[in-house]
Each structure stands twice: as structure tokens, then as C-alpha cells.
N, C-alpha and C positions, 0 to 999 in steps of 0.2 A: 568508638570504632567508626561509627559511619560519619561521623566530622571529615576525619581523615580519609576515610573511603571515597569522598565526593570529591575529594579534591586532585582526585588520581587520571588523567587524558592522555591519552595515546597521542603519540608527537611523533609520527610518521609520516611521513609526507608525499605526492607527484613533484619533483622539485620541475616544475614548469611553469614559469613566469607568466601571470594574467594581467595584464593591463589595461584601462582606456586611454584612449586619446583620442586630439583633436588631428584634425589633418595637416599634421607639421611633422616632419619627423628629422632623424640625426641622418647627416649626409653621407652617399653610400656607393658604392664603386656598383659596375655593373654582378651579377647574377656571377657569370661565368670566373668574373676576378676575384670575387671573393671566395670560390670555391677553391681555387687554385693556392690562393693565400692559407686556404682552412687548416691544411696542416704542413704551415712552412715557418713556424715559428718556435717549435722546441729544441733543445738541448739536453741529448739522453743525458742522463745522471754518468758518473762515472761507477761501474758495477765492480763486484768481486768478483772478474770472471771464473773462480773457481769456485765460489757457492753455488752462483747459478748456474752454472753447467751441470753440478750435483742438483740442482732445484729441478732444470729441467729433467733430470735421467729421472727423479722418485715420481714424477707430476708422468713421466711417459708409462713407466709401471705401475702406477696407478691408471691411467685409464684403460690399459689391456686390461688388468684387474678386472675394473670396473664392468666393462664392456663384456666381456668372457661371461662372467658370472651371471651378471643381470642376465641375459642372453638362454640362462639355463643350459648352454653346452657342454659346461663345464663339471664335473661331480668330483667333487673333493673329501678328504676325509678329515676335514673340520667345517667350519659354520662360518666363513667367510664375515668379517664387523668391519668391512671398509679400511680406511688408512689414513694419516696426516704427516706431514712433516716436521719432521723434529729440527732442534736447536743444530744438530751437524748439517741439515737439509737431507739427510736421506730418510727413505719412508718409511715407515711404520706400519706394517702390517695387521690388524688386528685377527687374530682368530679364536671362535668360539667354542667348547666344546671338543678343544684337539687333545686326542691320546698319543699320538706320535710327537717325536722329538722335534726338537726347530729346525734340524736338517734334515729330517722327514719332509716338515713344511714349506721350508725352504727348494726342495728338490721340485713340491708340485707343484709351486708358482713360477720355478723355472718352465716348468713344460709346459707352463703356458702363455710365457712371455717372451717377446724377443729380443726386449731391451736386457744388458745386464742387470742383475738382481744381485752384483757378489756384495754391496754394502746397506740391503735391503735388514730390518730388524723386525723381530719377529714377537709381537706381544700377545697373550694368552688374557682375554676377556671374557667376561661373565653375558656378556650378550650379541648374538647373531643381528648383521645387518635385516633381517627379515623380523626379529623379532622387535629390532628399536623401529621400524614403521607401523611394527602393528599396534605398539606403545600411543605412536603418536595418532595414529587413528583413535584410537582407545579414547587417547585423552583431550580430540578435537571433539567428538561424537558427547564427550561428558560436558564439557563447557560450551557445546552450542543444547545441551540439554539443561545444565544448569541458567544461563541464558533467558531460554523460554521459561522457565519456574518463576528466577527473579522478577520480570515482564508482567508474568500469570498476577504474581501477587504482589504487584507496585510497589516491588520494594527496589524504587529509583537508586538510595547509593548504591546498595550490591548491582545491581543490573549496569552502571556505568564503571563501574570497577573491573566488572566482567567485560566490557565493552574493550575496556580500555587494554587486555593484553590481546595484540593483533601479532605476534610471531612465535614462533616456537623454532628449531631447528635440531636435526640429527647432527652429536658432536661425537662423531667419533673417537677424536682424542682422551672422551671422555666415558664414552661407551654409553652413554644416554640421551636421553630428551633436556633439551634444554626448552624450558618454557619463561621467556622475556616479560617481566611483572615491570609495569614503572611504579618507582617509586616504593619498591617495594623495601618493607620492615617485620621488625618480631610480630607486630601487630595483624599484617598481614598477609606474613606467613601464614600465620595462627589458624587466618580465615581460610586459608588455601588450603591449609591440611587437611581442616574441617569436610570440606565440600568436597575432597579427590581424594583419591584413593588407590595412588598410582602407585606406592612400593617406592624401589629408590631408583628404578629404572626412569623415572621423570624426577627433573628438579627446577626450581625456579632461581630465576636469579633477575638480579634488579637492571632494568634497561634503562640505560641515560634515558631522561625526556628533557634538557638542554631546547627549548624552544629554536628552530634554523630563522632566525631573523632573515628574509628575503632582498636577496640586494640587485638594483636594477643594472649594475655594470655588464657592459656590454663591450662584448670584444669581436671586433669586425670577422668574417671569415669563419668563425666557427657557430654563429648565429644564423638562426632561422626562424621565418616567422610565419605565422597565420592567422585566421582575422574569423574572431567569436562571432559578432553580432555588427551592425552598423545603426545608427543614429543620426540621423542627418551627418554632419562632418563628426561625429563623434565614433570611433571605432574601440573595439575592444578585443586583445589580441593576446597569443598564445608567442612566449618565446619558448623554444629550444633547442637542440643542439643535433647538432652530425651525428652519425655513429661509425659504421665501418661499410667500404664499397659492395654493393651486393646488385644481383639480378634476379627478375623475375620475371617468368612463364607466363601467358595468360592467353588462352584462344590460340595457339602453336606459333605467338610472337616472343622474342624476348625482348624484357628491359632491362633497363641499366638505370642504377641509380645509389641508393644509399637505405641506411636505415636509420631511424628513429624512435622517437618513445608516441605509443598509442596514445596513450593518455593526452600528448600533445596534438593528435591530427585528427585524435576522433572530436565532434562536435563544433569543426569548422565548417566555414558557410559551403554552401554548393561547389562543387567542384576542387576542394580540398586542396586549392591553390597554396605553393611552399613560398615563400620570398625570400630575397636573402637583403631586403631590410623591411621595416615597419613605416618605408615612404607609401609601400603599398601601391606602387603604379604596377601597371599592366610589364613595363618593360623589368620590372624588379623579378616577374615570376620566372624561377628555377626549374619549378616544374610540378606533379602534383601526386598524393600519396592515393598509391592505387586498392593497398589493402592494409587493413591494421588488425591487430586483436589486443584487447585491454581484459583477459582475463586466463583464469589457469596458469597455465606455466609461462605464457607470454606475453609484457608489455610491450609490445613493437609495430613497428609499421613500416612499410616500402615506400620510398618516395621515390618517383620517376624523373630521372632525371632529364630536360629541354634539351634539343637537338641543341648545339655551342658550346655548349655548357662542359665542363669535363671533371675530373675527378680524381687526384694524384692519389696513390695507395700507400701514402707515406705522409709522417705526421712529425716537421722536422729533421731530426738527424732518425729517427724512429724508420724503419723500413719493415712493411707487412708482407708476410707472403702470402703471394694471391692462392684461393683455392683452396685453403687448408684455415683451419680454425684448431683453437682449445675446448674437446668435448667437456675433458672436467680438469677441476682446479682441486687440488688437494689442502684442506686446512693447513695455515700458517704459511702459506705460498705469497711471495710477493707479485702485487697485483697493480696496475695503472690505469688512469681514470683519465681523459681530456673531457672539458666540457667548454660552453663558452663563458659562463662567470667565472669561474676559478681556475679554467686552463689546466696545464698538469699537474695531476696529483699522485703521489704513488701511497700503498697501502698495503693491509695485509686481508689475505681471507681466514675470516673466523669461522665459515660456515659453507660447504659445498652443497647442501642439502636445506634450504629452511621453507619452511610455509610463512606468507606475512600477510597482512593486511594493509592497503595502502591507501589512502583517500578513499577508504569504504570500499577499496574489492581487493578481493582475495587472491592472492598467488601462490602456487607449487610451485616447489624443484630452484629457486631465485638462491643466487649466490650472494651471501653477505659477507661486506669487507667493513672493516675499520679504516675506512678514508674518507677525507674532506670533499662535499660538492654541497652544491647550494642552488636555490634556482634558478632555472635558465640553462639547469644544465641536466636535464633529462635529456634521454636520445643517443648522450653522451656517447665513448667508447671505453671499454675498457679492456684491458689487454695485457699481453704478459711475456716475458723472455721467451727465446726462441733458437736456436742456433743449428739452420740445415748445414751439412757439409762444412761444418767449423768454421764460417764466415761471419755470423752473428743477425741476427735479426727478429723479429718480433709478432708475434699469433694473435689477432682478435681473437677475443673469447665473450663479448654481449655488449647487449645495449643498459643503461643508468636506467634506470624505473623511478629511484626514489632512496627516500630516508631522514635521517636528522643531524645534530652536528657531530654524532658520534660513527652509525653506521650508514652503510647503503648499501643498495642492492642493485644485482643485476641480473637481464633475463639474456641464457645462454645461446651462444649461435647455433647449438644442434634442436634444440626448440622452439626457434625462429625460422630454423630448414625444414623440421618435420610438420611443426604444427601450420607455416602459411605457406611453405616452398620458396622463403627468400633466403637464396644462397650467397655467399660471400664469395667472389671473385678477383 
């Protein structure tokens, strides 16, 4: 057992590009041009626009849902278990603990929604959203206790084993804890039964660790850079990516600017200078990140964007509406990533709700999807259908944190407004 225990690594990643170099770098249009470029290069997909339309109505009754309840305004006479979307695209209610019929249920999430609810489905679960948190407390509090034991008494494989699961997530769809093992088998299982004691309200399941082979492609306009350390001509620097237009408050001025991934701005030299290349002259800087946070619910940071400089709110044929963000995404939602290694990618969310672990710090509340990014492309945006007044268009909903070749995460724009006050505009 402990052969194979040792050979078990968490393969989560900051996907943000670290390099050295010499004072030569790839040739680069000014600051201002390539921001303008940043998002002038994609071609929406062609959509079902009757799924998504249906996508959008369960993802809008869901977050009333959502919003109402957590809120405590609301008293119902079941146990409210969150919601996903189904294979039709409409939502899936979950409720726990209801004695009344489905158009009992059905009737009190009318009166508290204003979107229609007439193709809303109504499923009857064995466990209350209140109870699947307290699961996962339960069982963060056992494995950071099992943890310290392993440590206590040098028993290295178990202790990297333990090391090695960094996410868990509330699956609604499934009405439990899901806790992310890599590499995980009967052997392993075995050892996880042993030491938890969670019921079936937690389960484990095996998380790709697919090593993300880091690639240095770079794609003008949607890159950004910053500068680690210097060495005589040798410098060594942080790439990564856009996210979505935003402002921020500071001493009764505002800014304007953008946002990004923390992990990329924090542990840059003095003055937290952004370029939009890695020529690294004085005339290259865009501008500079005023505040960041790399922990909790949020991997992000505010870059201030240089007087010149400007900022289109559209990404391609993609059009953002200013002002309005996606508080939540409901599971099996299709979901869109731009970064500047791999550019567009579209996906699904497996998870509105996970705890992860990411280059060694810990995040709440981060949405996991099943899509392709790689480094260089933290900071990223991702974002999701949208359609005001039947015109069509498209909602940021967070910045790229990280991940592997299988999933990644992202931190949401309502806790990137509450927790640093940078609002999207």
C-alpha cells in the first residue's frame, strides 16, 4: 500500500507563466494597441439559440433561488439542496425533507422568483444545502486532523497522500460531497474508508492528474507581463492574461482598469508595473495593479489602467454588458474561458460550489469547469450566454485561478466586488 501511496501528487496548478530571460525580447506593438486588439479576434460559436435561452431562464431561477435563501428571507416549508441543469437545460430544483406535493413546491418558488418557473423540475433529496456544508466542514476539519497525526508520526506516504487531495466540491446534482482523490483505487479507497467516517453523505472519486505540460505560446493582445526579479540583463517574469473591465475606488478617486489573476501580480518588483510585452521598456507599461488578494474566495487583482490606453468590453463578435455580471452558474451550464495561450475555449461547469487547493493556498466558493487552459493563462475571463431584451449577448462571471488538463477554476465577480470592491463596468 504505501508503494503506491507515495506515488500519488496533486496536479493543480496557478497556470501563470514564470520565465527568465535575457534583455531581448519578441516584438510588440504599443500598450494601448494591443489592448484594443485583446479582444478583437474571436468568432462566437454558432449556439442552439433555444437551449440557451432555456439555459439562461434555469441559471436566472437559480440565482433568485440562490440569493433569497442564503439571505434567510425567505422560510419555506422544505429544506432548500440547491439545483443543476439537466439534459433539457431546465433546472432542477432540489428539496429536502418536503411533505408537500411538487405544486406545493413548485407554487413557493414562484413567490419567490420572477423569472418564469413554468418548466422548473422538482427533485426530492435526502440532504438540505445547510447540511451538505456542514459535511464538508466536517470532513475538511477530519483530514486537516488526520494531516497533523500522519506529520506527528512520520508516517511520509500517508501524509503525502493526504497532501495530495486539494479539492472537494458541493454536487448538487448529486446531493453530496464530492471529495477529489488522484489516482485514486480499491486500494485507496480502502485507506480512505479506514480513516473517514463520513456516511454516504461524502464520496470520493478519482481526479485526473494528467501532468499540464506548460507551453510558452504567446498570443499578442491578450498577454501581460510582469517582472519577478532582475539580474544584471537577466530578468525573470510572470506572464498572464486579461480578465474582464472593471473599476476601482480608492481615497474618493476612481479607476479604471481590468482584472487579473493575484497569483500573477502579487511578488512583483516595486510598483507592480503591468506591460503588455516582456521587452520590458518603460514605454511598454499599461499600467499597474493597485490591489490583489491570493486567498479565500478570491484569486484576483485590479490593474489600473495608463491614461491612452483604453479597453473595448467586447471580445470579438462576443459583446459584454457593462454593469451586470453572473452571481452564480448553475452545474452542467455551458461556460467560456479566453486566455492568451489557448484563446477560446468553451466548457461546462461541473461544480458552482468547490474548496481547492492551488499552488499551496487554499480557496472557497471557486467555480470548477471541465475546460481546456494552460499557462499563461490565469487572469483569464470566463463568461457565459446572456440575452437582454432578446438581442443576444454575453455576462462575465470571474477570473481563471488555475487547474490541470482536465479541470479549472474560477474566482466569481460577486467576490471579487465584495471581498476587494473591484466592480465590472
Amino acid at each position: 500500500m504505501k508503494k503506491s501511496i507515495s506515488t500519488i501528487a496533486s496536479m493543480v496548478y496557478a497556470l501563470t507563466m514564470v520565465a527568465p530571460m535575457m534583455a531581448s525580447a519578441e516584438t510588440a506593438e504599443t500598450g494601448g494597441d494591443l489592448l484594443m486588439a485583446a479582444y478583437s479576434a474571436a468568432e462566437a460559436p454558432e449556439l442552439d439559440a433555444e437551449a440557451m435561452e432555456q439555459q439562461l431562464e434555469s441559471n436566472s431561477i437559480y440565482t433568485e433561488l440562490s440569493t433569497a435563501l442564503s439571505d434567510d428571507e425567505e422560510t419555506l416549508s422544505f429544506d432548500y439542496a440547491g439545483g443543476y441543469i439537466n439534459e433539457d437545460n431546465n433546472l432542477v430544483v432540489c428539496a429536502a425533507d418536503a411533505v408537500g406535493s411538487d405544486e406545493d413546491i413548485t407554487n413557493e418558488i414562484d413567490s419567490i422568483c420572477t423569472t418564469d418557473i413554468s418548466d422548473i423540475v422538482i427533485e426530492r433529496v435526502q440532504y438540505s444545502y445547510e447540511d451538505l456544508q456542514q459535511a464538508r466542514e466536517e470532513f475538511e476539519a477530519a483530514l486537516a486532523e488526520q494531516l497533523a497525526q500522519a506529520e506527528a508520526n512520520g508516517d511520509t506516504d500517508l501524509y503525502e497522500f493526504l497532501s495530495s487531495i486539494t479539492s472537494n466540491s458541493i454536487d448538487e446534482e448529486l446531493n453530496k460531497i464530492v471529495v477529489y482523490v488522484p489516482g485514486l483505487d480499491d486500494e485507496t479507497q480502502a485507506v480512505l474508508d479506514e480513516l473517514f467516517d463520513c456516511g454516504d453523505i461524502v464520496v470520493f472519486e478519482n481526479e485526473d492528474t494528467t501532468d499540464n505540460e506548460l507551453k510558452v505560446t504567446v498570443r499578442p493582445g491578450r498577454a501581460i507581463y510582469g517582472i519577478k526579479s532582475r539580474n544584471g540583463n537577466s530578468i525573470t517574469y510572470s506572464r498572464f492574461s486579461i480578465g474582464y473591465r472593471a473599476r476601482y475606488k480608492k481615497n474618493g478617486t476612481m479607476y479604471y482598469g481590468f482584472t487579473t489573476a493575484a497569483h500573477g501580480t502579487q511578488g512583483l518588483e516595486s510598483g507592480k508595473y503591468i506591460y503588455s510585452s516582456n521587452s520590458f521598456n518603460n514605454s511598454d507599461r499599461i499600467g499597474n495593479a493597485m490591489i490583489d488578494q491570493n486567498s479565500g474566495s478570491c484569486d484576483a487583482a485590479f490593474v489600473r489602467l495608463y491614461s491612452g490606453n483604453t479597453f473595448s468590453n467586447s471580445y470579438g463578435s462576443y459583446s459584454f454588458v457593462g454593469y451586470k455580471y453572473m452571481t452564480n452558474v448553475a452545474k452542467n451550464s455551458t461556460i467560456y474561458k479566453v486566455g492568451s495561450t489557448t484563446g477560446l475555449t468553451t466548457g461546462t461547469v461541473t461544480s458552482s460550489d468547490c474548496s481547492v487547493t492551488i499552488s499551496g493556498v487554499s480557496h472557497t466558493h471557486q467555480v470548477k469547469c471541465k475546460i481546456k487552459a494552460e499557462g499563461g493563462d490565469s487572469g483569464g475571463l470566463f463568461f457565459t450566454y446572456f440575452n437582454p431584451d432578446g438581442e443576444g449577448g454575453y455576462l462575465v462571471a470571474g477570473t481563471l485561478v488555475g487547474g490541470n488538463d482536465t479541470y479549472n477554476y474560477y474566482t466569481k465577480c460577486p467576490y471579487i466586488l465584495s471581498d476587494m470592491g473591484v466592480e465590472p463596468y
